[in-house]
Biotite code that builds the C-alpha atoms (Angstrom):
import biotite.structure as struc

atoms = struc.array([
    struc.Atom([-9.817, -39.689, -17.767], chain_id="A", res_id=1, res_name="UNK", atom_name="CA", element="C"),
    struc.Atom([-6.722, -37.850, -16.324], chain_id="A", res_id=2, res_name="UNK", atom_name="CA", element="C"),
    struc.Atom([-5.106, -39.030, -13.294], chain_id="A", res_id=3, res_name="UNK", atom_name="CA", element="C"),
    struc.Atom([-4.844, -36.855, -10.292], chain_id="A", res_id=4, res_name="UNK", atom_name="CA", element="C"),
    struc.Atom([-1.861, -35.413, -9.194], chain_id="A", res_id=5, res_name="UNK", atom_name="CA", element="C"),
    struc.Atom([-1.125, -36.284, -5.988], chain_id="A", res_id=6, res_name="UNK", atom_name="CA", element="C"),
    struc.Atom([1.917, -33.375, -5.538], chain_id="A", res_id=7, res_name="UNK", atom_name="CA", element="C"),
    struc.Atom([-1.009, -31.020, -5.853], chain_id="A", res_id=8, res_name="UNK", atom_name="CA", element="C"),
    struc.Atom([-1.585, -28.899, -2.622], chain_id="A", res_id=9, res_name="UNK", atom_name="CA", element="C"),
    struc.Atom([-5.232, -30.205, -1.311], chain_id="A", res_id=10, res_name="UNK", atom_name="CA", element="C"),
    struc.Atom([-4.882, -27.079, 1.543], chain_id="A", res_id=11, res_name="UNK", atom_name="CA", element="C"),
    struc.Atom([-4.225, -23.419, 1.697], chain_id="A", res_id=12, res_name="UNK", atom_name="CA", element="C"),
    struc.Atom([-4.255, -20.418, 4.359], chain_id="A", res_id=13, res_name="UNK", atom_name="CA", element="C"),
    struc.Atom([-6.218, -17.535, 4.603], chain_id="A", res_id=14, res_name="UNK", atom_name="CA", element="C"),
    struc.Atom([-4.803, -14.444, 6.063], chain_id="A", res_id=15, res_name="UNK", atom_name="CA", element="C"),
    struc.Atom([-7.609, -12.376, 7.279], chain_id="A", res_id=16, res_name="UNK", atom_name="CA", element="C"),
    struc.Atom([-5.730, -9.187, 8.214], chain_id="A", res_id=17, res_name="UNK", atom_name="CA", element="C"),
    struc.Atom([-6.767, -7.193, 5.175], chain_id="A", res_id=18, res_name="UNK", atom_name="CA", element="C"),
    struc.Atom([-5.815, -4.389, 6.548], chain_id="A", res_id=19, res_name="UNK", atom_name="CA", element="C"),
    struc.Atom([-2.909, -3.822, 4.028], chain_id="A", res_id=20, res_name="UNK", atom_name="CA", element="C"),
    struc.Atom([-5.482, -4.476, 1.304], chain_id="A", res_id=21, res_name="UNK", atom_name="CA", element="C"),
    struc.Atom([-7.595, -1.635, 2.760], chain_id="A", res_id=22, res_name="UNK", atom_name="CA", element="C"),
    struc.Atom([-5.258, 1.216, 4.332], chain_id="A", res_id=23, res_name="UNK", atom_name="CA", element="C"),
    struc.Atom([-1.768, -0.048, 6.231], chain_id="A", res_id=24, res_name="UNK", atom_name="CA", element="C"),
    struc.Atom([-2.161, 2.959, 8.805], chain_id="A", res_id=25, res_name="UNK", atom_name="CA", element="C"),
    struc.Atom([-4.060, 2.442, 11.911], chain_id="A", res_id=26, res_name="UNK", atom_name="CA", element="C"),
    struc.Atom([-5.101, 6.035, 12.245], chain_id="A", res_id=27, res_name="UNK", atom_name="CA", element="C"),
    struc.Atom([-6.502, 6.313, 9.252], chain_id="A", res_id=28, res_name="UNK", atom_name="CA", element="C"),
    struc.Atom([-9.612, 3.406, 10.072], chain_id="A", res_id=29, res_name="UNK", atom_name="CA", element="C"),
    struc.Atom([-10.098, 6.184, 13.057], chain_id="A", res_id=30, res_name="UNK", atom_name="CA", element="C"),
    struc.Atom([-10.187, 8.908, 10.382], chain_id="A", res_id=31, res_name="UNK", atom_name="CA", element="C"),
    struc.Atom([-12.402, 6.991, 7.988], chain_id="A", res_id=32, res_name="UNK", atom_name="CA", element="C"),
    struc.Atom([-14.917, 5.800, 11.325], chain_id="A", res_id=33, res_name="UNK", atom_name="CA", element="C"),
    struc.Atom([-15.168, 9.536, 12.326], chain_id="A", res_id=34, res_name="UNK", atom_name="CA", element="C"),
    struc.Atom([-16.039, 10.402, 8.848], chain_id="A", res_id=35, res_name="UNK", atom_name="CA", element="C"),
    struc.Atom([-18.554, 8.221, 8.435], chain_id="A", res_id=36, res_name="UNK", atom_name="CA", element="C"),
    struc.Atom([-20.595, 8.240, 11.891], chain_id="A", res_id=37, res_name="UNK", atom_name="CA", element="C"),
    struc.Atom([-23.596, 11.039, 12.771], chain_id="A", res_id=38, res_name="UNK", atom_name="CA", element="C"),
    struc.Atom([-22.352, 14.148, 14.364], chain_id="A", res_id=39, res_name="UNK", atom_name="CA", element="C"),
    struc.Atom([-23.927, 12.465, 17.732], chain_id="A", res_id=40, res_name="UNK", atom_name="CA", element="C"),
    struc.Atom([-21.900, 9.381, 17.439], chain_id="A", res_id=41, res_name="UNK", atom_name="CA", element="C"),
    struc.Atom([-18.342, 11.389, 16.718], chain_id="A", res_id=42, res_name="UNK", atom_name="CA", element="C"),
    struc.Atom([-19.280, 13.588, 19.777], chain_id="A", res_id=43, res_name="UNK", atom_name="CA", element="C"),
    struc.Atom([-19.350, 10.793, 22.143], chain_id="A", res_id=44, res_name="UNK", atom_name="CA", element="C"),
    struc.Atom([-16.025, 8.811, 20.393], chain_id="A", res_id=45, res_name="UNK", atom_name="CA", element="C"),
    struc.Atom([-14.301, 12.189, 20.572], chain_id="A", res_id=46, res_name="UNK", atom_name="CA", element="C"),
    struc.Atom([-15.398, 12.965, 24.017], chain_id="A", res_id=47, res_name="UNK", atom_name="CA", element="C"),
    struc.Atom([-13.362, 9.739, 25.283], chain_id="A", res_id=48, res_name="UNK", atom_name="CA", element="C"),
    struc.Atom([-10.358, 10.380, 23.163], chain_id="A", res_id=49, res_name="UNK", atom_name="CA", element="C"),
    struc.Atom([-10.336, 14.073, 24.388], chain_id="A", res_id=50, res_name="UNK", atom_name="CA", element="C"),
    struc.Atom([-11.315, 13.074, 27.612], chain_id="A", res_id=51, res_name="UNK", atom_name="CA", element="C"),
    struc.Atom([-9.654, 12.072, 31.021], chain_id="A", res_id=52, res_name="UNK", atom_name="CA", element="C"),
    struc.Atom([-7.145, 8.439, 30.552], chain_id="A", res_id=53, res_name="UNK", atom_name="CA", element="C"),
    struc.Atom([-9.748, 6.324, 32.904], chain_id="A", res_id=54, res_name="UNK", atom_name="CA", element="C"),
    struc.Atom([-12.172, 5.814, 29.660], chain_id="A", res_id=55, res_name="UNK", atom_name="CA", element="C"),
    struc.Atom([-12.231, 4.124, 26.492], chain_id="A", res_id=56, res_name="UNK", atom_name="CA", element="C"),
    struc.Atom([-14.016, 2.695, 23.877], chain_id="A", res_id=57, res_name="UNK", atom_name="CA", element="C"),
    struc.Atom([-14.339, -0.379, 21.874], chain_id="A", res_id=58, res_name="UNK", atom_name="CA", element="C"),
    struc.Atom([-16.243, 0.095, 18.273], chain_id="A", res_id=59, res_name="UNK", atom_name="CA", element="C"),
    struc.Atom([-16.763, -2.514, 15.820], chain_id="A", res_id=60, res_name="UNK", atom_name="CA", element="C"),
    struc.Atom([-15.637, -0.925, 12.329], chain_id="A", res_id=61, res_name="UNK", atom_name="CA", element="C"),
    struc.Atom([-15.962, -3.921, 10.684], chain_id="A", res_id=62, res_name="UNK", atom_name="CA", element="C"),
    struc.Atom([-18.699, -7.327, 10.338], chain_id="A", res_id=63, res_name="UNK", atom_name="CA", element="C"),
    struc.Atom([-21.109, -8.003, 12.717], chain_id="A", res_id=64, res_name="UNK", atom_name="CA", element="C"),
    struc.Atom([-22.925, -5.430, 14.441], chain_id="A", res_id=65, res_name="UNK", atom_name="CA", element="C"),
    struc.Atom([-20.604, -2.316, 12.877], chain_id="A", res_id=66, res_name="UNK", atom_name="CA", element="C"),
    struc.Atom([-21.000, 0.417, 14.166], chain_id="A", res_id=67, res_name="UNK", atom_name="CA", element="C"),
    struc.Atom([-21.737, -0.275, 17.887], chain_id="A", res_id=68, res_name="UNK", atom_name="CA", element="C"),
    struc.Atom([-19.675, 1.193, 20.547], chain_id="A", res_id=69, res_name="UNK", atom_name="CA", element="C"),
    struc.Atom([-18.632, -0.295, 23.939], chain_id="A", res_id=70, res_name="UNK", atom_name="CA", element="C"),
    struc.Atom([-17.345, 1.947, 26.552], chain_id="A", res_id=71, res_name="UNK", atom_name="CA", element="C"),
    struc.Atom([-14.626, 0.714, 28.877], chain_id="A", res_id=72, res_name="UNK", atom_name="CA", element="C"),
    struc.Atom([-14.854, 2.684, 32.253], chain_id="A", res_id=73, res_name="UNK", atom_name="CA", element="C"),
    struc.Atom([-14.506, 0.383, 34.559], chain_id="A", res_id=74, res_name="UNK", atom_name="CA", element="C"),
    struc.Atom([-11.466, -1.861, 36.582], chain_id="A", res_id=75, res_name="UNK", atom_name="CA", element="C"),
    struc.Atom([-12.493, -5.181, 34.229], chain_id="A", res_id=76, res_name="UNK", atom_name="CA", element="C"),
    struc.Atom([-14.781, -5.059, 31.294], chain_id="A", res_id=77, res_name="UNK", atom_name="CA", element="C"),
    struc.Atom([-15.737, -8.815, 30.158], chain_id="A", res_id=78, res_name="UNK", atom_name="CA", element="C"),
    struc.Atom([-16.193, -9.711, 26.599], chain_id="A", res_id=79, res_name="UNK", atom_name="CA", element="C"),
    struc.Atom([-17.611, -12.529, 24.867], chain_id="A", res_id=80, res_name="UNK", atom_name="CA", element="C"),
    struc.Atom([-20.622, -14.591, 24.042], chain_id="A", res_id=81, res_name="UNK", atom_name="CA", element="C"),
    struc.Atom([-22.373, -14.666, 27.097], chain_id="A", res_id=82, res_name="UNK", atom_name="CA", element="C"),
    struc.Atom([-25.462, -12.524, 27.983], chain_id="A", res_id=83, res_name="UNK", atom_name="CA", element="C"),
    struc.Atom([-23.826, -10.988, 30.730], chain_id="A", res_id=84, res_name="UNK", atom_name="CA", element="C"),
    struc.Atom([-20.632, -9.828, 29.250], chain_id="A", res_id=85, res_name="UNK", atom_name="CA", element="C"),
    struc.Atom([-20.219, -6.284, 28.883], chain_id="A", res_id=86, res_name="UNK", atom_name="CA", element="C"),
    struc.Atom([-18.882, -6.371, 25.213], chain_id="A", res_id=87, res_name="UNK", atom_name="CA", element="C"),
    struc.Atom([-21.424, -9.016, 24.138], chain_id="A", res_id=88, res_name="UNK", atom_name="CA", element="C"),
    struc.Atom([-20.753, -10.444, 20.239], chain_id="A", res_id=89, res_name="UNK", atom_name="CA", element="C"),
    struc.Atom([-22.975, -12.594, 19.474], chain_id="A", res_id=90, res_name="UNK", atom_name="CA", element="C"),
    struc.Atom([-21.391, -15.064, 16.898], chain_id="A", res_id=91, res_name="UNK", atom_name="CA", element="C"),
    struc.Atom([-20.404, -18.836, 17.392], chain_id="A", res_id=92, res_name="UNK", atom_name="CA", element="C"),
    struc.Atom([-16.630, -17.631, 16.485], chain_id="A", res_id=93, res_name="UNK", atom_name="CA", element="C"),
    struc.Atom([-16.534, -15.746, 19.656], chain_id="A", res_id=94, res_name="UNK", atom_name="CA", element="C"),
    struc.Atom([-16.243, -18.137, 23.166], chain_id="A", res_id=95, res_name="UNK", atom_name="CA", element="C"),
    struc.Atom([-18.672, -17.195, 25.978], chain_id="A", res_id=96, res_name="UNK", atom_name="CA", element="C"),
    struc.Atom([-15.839, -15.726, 28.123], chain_id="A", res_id=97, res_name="UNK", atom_name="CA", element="C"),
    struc.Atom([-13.226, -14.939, 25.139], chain_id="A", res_id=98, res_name="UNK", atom_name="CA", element="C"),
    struc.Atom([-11.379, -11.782, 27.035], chain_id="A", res_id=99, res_name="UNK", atom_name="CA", element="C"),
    struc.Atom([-10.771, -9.367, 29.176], chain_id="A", res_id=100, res_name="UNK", atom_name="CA", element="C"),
    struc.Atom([-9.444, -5.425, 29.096], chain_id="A", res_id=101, res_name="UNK", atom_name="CA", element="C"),
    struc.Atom([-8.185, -4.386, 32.203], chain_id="A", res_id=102, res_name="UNK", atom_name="CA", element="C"),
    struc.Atom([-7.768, -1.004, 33.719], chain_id="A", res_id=103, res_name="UNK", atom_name="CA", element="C"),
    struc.Atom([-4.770, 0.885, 35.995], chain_id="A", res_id=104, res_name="UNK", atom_name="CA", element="C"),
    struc.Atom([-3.347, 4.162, 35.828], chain_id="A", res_id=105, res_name="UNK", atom_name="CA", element="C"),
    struc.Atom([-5.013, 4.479, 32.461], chain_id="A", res_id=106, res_name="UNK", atom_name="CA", element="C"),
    struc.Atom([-3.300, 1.438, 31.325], chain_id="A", res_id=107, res_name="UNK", atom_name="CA", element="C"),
    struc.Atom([-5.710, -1.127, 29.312], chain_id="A", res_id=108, res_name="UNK", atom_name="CA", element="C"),
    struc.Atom([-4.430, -4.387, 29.070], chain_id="A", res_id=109, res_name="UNK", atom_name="CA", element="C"),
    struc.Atom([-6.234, -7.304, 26.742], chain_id="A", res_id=110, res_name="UNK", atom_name="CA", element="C"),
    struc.Atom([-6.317, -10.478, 27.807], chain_id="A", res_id=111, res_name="UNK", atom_name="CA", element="C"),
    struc.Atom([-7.487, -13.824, 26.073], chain_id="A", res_id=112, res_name="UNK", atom_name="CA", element="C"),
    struc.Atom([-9.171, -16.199, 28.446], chain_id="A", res_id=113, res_name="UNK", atom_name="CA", element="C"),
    struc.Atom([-8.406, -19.819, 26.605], chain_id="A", res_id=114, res_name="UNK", atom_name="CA", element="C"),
    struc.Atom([-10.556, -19.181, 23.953], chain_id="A", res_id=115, res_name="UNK", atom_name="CA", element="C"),
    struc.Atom([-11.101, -21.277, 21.304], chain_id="A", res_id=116, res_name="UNK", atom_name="CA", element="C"),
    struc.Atom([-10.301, -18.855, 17.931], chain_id="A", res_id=117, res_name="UNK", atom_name="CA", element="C"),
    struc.Atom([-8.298, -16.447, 19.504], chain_id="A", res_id=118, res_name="UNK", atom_name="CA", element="C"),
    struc.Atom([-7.576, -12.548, 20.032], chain_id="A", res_id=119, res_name="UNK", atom_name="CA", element="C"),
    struc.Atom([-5.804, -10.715, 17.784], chain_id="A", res_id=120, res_name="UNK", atom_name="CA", element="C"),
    struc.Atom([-4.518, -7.095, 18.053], chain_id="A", res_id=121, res_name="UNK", atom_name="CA", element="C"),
    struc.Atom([-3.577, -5.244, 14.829], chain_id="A", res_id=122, res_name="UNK", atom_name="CA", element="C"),
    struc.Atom([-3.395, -9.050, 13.219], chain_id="A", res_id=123, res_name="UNK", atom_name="CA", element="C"),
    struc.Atom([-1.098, -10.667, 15.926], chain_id="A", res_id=124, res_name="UNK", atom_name="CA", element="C"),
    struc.Atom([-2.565, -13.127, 18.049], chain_id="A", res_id=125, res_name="UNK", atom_name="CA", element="C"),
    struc.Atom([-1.949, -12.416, 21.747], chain_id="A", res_id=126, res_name="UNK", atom_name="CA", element="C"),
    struc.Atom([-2.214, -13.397, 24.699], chain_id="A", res_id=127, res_name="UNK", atom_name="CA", element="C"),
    struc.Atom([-2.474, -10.569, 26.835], chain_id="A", res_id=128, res_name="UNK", atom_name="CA", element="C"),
    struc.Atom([-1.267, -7.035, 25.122], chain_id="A", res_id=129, res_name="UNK", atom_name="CA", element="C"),
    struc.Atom([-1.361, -3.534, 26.506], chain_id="A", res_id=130, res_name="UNK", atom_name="CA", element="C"),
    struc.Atom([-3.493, -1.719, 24.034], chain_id="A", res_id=131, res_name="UNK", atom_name="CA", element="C"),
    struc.Atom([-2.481, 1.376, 22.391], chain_id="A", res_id=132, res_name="UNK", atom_name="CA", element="C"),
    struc.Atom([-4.642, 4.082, 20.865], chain_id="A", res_id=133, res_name="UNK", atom_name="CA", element="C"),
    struc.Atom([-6.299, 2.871, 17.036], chain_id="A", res_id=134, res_name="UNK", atom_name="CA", element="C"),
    struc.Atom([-5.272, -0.700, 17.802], chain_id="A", res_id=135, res_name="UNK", atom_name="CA", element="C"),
    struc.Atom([-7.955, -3.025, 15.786], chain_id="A", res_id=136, res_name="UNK", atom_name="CA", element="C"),
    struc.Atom([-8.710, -6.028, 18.286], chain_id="A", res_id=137, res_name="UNK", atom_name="CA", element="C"),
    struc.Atom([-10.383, -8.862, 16.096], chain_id="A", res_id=138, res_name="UNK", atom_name="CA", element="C"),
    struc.Atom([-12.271, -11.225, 17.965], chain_id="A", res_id=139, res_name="UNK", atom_name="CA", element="C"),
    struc.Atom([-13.806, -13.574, 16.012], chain_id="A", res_id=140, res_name="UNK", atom_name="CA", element="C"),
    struc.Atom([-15.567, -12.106, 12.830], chain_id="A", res_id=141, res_name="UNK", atom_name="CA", element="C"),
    struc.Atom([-15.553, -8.378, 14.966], chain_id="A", res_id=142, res_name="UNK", atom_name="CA", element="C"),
    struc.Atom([-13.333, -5.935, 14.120], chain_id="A", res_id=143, res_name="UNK", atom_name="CA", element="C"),
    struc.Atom([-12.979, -3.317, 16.477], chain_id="A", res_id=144, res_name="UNK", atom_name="CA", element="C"),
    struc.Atom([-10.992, -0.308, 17.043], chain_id="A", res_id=145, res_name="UNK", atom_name="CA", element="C"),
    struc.Atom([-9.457, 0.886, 20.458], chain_id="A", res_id=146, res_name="UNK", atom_name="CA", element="C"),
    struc.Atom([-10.021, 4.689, 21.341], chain_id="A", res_id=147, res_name="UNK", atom_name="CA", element="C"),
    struc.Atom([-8.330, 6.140, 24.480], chain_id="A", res_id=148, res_name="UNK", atom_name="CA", element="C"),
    struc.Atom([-7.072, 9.379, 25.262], chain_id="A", res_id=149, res_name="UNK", atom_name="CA", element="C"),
    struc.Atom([-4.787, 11.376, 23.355], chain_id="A", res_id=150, res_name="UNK", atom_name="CA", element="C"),
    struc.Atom([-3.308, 12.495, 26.599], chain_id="A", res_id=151, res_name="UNK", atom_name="CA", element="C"),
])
């Protein structure tokens, strides 16, 4: 029987940002979204990017629950795990409260709340970010993408 080598590396890391695997461009995951979504579901994403800069939406592109859509119209829009969150994910990799997008002037800002795995915009964990339009934010397994106006 062969002995084990002990200079052998037991661990290893997993990047999960497979975004350069996929496409590197953030606008095209918008592009390829629109393209794939009813004509009814790209009117009401559109109507928030062409619309007014006090509106946005949050849409999960990719794991759980793809394809829903969140809209973020008001001052302080709650996500997490909780029932009364307004982005609710329900997955054990997302904390009850996990974060928070704030609104002024048609400025959204994303802010983790201490949770336990994390928030990540465009594969960069942060803290608290000002989000930009086609920005993925990946909370836990959900990958979503940012709309705002173009304006």
């Amino acid at each position: 029987m062969n002995k084990p080598n002990s200079k052998i590396e037991l661990t290893s890391t997993l990047h999960l940002g497979v975004r350069a695997v996929v496409d590197a461009s953030l606008g095209s995951a918008i592009t390829a979204y629109l393209s794939s979504v009813s004509a009814e579901d790209r009117s009401a994403v559109e109507s928030v990017i062409n619309g007014g800069n006090s509106r946005a939406m949050i849409v999960i592109h990719r794991g759980p629950s793809k394809g829903s859509r969140f809209l973020v119209a008001q001052e302080s829009t709650e996500i997490g795990r909780a029932a009364e969150s307004d982005v609710f994910l329900d997955d054990v990799t997302v904390s009850r409260g996990h974060a928070r997008i704030t609104s002024k002037d048609g400025i959204f800002t994303l802010s983790d709340l201490g949770s336990l795995n994390g928030t990540y915009v465009n594969n960069i964990s942060e803290s608290s970010v000002v989000l930009k339009m086609g920005d993925e934010i990946q909370i836990g397994k959900f990958h979503a993408l940012f709309l705002c106006s173009k304006k």
